[in-house]
C-alpha positions as CSV (number, residue, x, y, z in Angstrom):
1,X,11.6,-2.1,12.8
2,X,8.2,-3.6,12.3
3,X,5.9,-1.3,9.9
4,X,2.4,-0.7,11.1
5,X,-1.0,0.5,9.6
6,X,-0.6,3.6,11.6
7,X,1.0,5.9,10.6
8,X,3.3,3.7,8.3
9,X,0.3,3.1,5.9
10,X,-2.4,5.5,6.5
11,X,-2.2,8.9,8.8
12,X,-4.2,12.1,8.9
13,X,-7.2,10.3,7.1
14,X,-10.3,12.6,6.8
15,X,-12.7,9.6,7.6
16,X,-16.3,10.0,5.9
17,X,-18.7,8.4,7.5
18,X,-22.6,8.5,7.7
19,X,-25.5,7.2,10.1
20,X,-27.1,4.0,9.7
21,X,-30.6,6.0,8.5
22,X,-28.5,7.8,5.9
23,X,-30.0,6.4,2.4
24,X,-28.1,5.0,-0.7
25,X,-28.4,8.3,-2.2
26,X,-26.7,10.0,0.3
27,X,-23.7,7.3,0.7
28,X,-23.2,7.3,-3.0
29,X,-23.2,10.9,-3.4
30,X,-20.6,11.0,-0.2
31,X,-18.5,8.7,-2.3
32,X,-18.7,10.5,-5.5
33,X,-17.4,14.2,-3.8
34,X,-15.1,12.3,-2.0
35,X,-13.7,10.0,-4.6
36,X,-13.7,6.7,-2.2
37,X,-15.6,4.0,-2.6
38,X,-16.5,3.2,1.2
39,X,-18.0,4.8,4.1
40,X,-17.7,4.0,8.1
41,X,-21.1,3.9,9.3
42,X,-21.5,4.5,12.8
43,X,-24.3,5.1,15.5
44,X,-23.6,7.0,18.4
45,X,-20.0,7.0,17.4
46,X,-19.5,3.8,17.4
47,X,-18.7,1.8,14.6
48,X,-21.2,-0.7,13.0
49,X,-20.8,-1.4,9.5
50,X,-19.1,-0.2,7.2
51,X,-20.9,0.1,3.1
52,X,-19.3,-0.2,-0.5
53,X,-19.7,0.1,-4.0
54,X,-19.8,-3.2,-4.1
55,X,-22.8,-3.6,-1.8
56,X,-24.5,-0.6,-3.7
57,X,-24.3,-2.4,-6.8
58,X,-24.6,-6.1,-5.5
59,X,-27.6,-5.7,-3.3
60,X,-29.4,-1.9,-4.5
61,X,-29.2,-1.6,-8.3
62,X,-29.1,-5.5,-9.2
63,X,-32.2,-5.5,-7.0
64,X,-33.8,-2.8,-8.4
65,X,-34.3,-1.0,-4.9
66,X,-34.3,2.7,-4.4
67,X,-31.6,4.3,-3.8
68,X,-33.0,7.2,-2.0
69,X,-35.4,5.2,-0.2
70,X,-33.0,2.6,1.1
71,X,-31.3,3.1,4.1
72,X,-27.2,2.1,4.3
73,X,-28.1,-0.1,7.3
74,X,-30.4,-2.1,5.1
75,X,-27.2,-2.8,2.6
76,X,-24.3,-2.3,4.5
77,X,-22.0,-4.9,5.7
78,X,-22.5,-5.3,9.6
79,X,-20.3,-5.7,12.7
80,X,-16.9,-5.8,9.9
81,X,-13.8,-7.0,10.5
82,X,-11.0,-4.1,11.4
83,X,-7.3,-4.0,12.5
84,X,-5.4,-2.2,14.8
85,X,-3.3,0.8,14.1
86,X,-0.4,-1.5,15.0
87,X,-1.3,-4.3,13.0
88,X,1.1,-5.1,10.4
89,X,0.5,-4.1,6.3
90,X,1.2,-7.6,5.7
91,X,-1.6,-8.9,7.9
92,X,-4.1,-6.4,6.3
93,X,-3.1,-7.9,3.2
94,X,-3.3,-11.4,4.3
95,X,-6.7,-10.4,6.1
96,X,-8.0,-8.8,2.5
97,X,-6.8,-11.8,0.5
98,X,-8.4,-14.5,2.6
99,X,-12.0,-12.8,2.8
100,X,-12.1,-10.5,-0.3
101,X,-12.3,-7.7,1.1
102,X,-10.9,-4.3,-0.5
103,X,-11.3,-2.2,2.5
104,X,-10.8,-2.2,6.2
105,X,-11.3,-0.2,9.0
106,X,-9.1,0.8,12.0
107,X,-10.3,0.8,15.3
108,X,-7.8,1.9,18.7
109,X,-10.1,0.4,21.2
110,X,-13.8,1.8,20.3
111,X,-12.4,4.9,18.5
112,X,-12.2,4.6,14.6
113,X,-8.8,5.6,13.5
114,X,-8.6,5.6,9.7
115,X,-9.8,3.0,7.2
116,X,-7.1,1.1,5.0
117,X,-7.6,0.3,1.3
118,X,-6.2,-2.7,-0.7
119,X,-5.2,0.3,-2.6
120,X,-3.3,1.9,0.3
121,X,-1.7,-1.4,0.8
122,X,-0.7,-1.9,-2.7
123,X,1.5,1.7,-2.8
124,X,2.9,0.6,0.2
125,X,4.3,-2.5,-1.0
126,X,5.6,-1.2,-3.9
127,X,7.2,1.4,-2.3
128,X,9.0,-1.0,-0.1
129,X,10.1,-2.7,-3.2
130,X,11.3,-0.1,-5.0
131,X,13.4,1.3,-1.7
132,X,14.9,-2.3,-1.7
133,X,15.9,-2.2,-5.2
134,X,17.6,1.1,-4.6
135,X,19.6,0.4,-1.6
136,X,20.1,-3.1,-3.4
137,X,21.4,-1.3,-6.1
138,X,23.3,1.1,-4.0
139,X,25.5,-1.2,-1.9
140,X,26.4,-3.5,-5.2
141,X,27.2,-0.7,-7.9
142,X,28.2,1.8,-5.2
143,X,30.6,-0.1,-3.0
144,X,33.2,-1.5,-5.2
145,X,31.6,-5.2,-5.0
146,X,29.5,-4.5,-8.5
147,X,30.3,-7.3,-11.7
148,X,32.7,-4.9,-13.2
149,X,35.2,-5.3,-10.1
C-alpha cells in the first residue's frame, strides 16, 4: 500500500501561521512558544510564503535589520513549493534533497493541510526501517528457517 504525507506522515497538525504584515518579532516569538522553526504565511487564507529560521538569520540578523520593524513578507520565502497530502514520503524527501529545503507545506487544493519537516520525514524512515528489521527478524528466527536449523 503506497504511504502518503497524509495521514501516514503528518495528521492532526496544529498549523501556526501568521499574516504577511506580522513582523520578525512576532514570527520568531511564534516559533519560540511553539518550538518549530517555520511558519505558513497566508493572506486571506491563502497561502503565500512560508518563513524560517533560516531566513531570519540569513537575511534579518546578518543584515542587521530590525526585527520588530521588518515585516515576514519582506524575508519570507514567496509562492513555496508544497505537496499533496497524497504525495509520497519519498518524493518529499527527494523534493527536500534536490532544493535544500527542510520544510514543506501541504496544500489539498487551496486549503493548507499540514506542513512536513525533514524532521518528520526522517522518523518516518526510520520507523520503516526498524518495522523491516523486525518482521525481517521475525520470519528468519521465528519460522524455523533461522542459521541454527
Amino acid at each position: 500500500m503506497a504511504q502518503k504525507i497524509i495521514p501516514d506522515v503528518i495528521s492532526n497538525q496544529k498549523l501556526q501561521r501568521l499574516d504577511p504584515d506580522a513582523s520578525v518579532k512576532a514570527a520568531a516569538s511564534l516559533m519560540g512558544s511553539n518550538r518549530i522553526s517555520a511558519i505558513l504565511v497566508l493572506k486571506n487564507d491563502r497561502l503565500i510564503g512560508i518563513v524560517t529560521e533560516r531566513d531570519m538569520t540569513a537575511k534579518v540578523l546578518a543584515n542587521g535589520l530590525d526585527p520588530e520593524a521588518t515585516k515576514i513578507s519582506e524575508v519570507m520565502t514567496p509562492n513555496p513549493d508544497c505537496l499533496s497530502p497524497n504525495d509520497s514520503p519519498n518524493s518529499a524527501l527527494q523534493i527536500m534533497s534536490e532544493r535544500g529545503y527542510r520544510h514543506l507545506p501541504v496544500l489539498d487544493g487551496e486549503e493548507v493541510v499540514g506542513m512536513v519537516s525533514i524532521r518528520d520525514l526522517y522518523a518516518y524512515v526510520k520507523s520503516n526501517l526498524e518495522e523491516d528489521v523486525r518482521q525481517r527478524d521475525a520470519f528468519m528466527f521465528e519460522s524455523g528457517y533461522g542459521a541454527g536449523n
